[in-house]
N, C-alpha and C positions, 0 to 999 in steps of 0.2 A: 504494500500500500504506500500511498505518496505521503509525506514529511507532514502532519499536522500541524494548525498553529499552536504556538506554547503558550502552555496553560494558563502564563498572566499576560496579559496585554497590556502595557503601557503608554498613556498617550500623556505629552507632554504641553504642558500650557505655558504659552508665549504671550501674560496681556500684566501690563503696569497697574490696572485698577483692581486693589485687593479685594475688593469687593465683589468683584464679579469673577475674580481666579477662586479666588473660596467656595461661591456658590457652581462653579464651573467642578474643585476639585473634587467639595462633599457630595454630588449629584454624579461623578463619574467613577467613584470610589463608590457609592449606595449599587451601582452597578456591577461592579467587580473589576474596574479595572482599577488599575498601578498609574499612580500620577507622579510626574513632575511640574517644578512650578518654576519657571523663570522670568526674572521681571523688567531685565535688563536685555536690552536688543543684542549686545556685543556680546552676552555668554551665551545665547541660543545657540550659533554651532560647535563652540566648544563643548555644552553641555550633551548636542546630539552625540557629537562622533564619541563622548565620553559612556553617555547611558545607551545610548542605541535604543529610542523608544519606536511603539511603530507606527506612531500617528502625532502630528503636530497641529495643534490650534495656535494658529498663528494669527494675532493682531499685526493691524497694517500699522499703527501709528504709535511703536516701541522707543523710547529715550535710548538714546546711543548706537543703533540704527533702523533703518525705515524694515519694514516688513518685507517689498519685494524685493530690496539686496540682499535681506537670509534669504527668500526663496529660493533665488536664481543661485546662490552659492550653493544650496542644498543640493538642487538638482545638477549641480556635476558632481558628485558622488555618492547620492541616494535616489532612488525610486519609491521613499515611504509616502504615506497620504498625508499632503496639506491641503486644509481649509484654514482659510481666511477669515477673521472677525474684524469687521469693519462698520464703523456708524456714517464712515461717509457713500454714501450711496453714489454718489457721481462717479467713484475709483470702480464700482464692480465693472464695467467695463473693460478698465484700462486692466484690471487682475484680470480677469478671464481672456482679456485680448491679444496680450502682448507675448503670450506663449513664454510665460513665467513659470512656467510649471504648478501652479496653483491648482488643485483638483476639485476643491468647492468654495463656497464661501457661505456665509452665516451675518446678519445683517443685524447691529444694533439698537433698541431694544432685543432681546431674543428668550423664547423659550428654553429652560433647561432639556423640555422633551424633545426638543427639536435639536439641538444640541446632540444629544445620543441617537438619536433616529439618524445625523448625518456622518454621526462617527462610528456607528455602525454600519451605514450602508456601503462607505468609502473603504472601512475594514474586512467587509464582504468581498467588494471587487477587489482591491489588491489580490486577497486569496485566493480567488476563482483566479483573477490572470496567474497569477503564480502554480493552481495547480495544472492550469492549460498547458503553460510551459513547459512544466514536466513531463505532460503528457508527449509532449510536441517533440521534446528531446530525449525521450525513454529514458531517464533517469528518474530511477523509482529510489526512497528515502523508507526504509522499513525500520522503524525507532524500537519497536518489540523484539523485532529477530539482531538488533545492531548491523542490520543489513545494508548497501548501497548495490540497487541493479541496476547496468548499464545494457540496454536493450534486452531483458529478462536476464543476465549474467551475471552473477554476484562480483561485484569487483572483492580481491582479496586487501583488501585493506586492517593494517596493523587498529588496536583500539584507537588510538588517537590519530593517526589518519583517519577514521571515520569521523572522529568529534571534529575534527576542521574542515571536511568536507560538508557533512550534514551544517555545520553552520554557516557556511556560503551559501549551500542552495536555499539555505529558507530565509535567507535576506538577498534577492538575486539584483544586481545593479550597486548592491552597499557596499563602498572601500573599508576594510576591514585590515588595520594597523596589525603588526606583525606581535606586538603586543598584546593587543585583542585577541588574533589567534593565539599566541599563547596561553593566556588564562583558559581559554575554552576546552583545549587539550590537554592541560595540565591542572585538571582539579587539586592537588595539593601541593600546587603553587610552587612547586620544585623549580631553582634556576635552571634556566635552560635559555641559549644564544639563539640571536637572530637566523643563524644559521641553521638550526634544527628545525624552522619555519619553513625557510626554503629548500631545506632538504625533503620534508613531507610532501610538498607541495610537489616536485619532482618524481618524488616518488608515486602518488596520486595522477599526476598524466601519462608516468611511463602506463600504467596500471589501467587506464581507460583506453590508452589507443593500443594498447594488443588486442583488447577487445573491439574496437571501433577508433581506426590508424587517424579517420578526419575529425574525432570527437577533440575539440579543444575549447573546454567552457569558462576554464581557470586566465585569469588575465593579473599582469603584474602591472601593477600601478607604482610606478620609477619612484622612488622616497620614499613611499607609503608603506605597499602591503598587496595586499589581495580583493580580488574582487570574482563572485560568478555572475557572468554575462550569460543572458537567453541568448 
């Protein structure tokens, strides 16, 4: 079976007005999801690339900077779901129009059910594209069996080759720091060198193209780290 999403969701609040991130976090927390709250425009991408939440409500009109400079830096190196909160009404437009990568938006005054109705409709479709994907590149994610199938064939992958694999595929589009990989493969926290990232990583493609020579979904991102491309 294909990679479910994990079991907390967190979606991360991007608005300067305490008052309405409160009744934003207690009404999305009453839900079950995992909140962050940030209220400064200049930590929203530090904070993403730091927590990796999988949905951002983002106000347009953040102190230290504007909302659609984080959008557009987000979208070169995430694919997660942004919606926009904005009371200015003349800007949905220019959000939707300017191919900002913004995926919804939510409009000042707003209901809190309205709220979750579009963080979860946005949280729906990401999924569905992501399991399309999988289907589309037969790479199945078996979390029961610790399994990864590459065209129905079990790749042989070591325990932690599979913990870095499975967590590229279920963030697909997200640059993922070699640090990042790290903690994800090494649950207790053992040093281990940049070099043992990219030696997995090596070993994970020699490992998919015996099985399929033109499968190449692993991509290095120069300073970074790693990222799975559909």
């Amino acid at each position: 079976m294909t990679l479910s999403a994990p079991p907390k969701t967190t979606v991360m609040i991007a608005e300067d007005e305490p008052k309405i991130a409160l009744l934003l976090k207690d009404y999305l927390k009453s839900h079950g999801y995992e909140v962050i709250w940030v209220e400064n425009g200049l930590c929203v991408v530090p904070e993403i690339r730091t927590k990796n939440p999988d949905l951002l409500l983002l106000d347009l009109m953040l102190p230290g900077r504007d909302g659609l400079d984080i959008c557009r830096e987000i979208r070169q190196f995430s694919e997660m779901p942004i919606i926009m909160v904005t009371a200015r009404i003349d800007e949905i437009d220019r959000i939707l129009g300017l191919e900002i990568g913004a995926d919804d938006y939510i409009c000042k005054p707003f209901s809190p059910r309205e709220v979750i109705a579009r963080v979860k409709a946005n949280l729906r479709r990401c999924q569905t594209s992501f399991n399309k994907s999988e289907s589309q590149q037969s790479l199945e994610v078996d979390g029961n069996q610790h399994e990864i199938r590459l065209h129905g064939k079990v790749l042989p992958l070591t325990y932690h080759e599979y913990n870095l694999l499975a967590a590229l595929i279920q963030r697909p589009g997200w640059v993922f720091s070699r640090d990042q990989l790290m903690e994800m493969m090494y649950e207790d926290g053992r040093i281990v060198t940049d070099r043992t990232v990219d030696s997995h990583v090596k070993n994970i493609r020699k490992k998919m193209m015996d099985i399929s020579p033109e499968f190449d979904v692993i991509r290095s991102i120069y300073g970074v780290g790693y990222k799975y491309e559909k």
